[in-house]
C-alpha positions as CSV (number, residue, x, y, z in Angstrom):
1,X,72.2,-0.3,19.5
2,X,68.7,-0.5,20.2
3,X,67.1,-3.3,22.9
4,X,63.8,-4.3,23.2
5,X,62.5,-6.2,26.3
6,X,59.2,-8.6,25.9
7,X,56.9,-9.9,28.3
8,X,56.3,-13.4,28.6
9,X,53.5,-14.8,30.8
10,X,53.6,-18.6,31.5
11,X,53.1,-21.0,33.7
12,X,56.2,-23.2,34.3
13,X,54.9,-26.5,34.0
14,X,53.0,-26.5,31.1
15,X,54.1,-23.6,28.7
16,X,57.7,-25.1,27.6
17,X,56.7,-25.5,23.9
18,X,55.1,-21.9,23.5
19,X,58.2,-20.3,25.3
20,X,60.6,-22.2,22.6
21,X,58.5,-21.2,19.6
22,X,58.3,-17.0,21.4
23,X,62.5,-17.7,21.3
24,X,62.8,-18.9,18.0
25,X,60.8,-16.3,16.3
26,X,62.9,-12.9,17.9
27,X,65.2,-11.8,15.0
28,X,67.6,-10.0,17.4
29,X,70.3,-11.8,19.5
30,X,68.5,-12.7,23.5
31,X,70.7,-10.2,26.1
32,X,68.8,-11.5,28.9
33,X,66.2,-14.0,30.7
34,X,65.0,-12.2,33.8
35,X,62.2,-14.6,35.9
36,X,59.8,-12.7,38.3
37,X,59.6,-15.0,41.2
38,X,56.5,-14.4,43.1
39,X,55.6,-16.2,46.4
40,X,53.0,-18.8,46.7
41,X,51.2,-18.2,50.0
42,X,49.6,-21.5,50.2
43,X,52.9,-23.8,50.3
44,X,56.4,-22.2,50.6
45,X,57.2,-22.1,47.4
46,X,57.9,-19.8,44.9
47,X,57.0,-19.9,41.2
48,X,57.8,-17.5,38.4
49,X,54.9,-15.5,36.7
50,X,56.2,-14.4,34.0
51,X,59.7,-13.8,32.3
52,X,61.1,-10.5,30.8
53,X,63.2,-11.3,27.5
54,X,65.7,-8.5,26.7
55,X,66.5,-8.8,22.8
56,X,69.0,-6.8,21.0
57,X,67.4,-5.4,17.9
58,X,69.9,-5.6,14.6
59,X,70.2,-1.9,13.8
């Protein structure tokens, strides 16, 4: 088995549609959706930067 794992920048709010067309396009089954979750230092919140997307490659 090989995995590959993709990089997704995207801002939360306004990059739904581009993150559903990245999905649909892998040809290997999604392992895993992992969110960095960075601090926002004006307000105390968090918001995610970028996801990494763990696909398992059909060998």
């Amino acid at each position: 088995m090989k995995y590959k794992v993709h990089r997704f920048d995207l801002q939360m709010t306004t990059d739904q549609d581009k993150l559903e067309l990245f999905l649909n396009s892998l040809e290997g089954e999604i392992i895993a959706i992992i969110p960095n979750v960075a601090p926002f230092p004006v307000t105390l919140h968090a918001r995610v930067d970028f996801l990494l997307i763990v696909e398992k490659l059909n060998s």
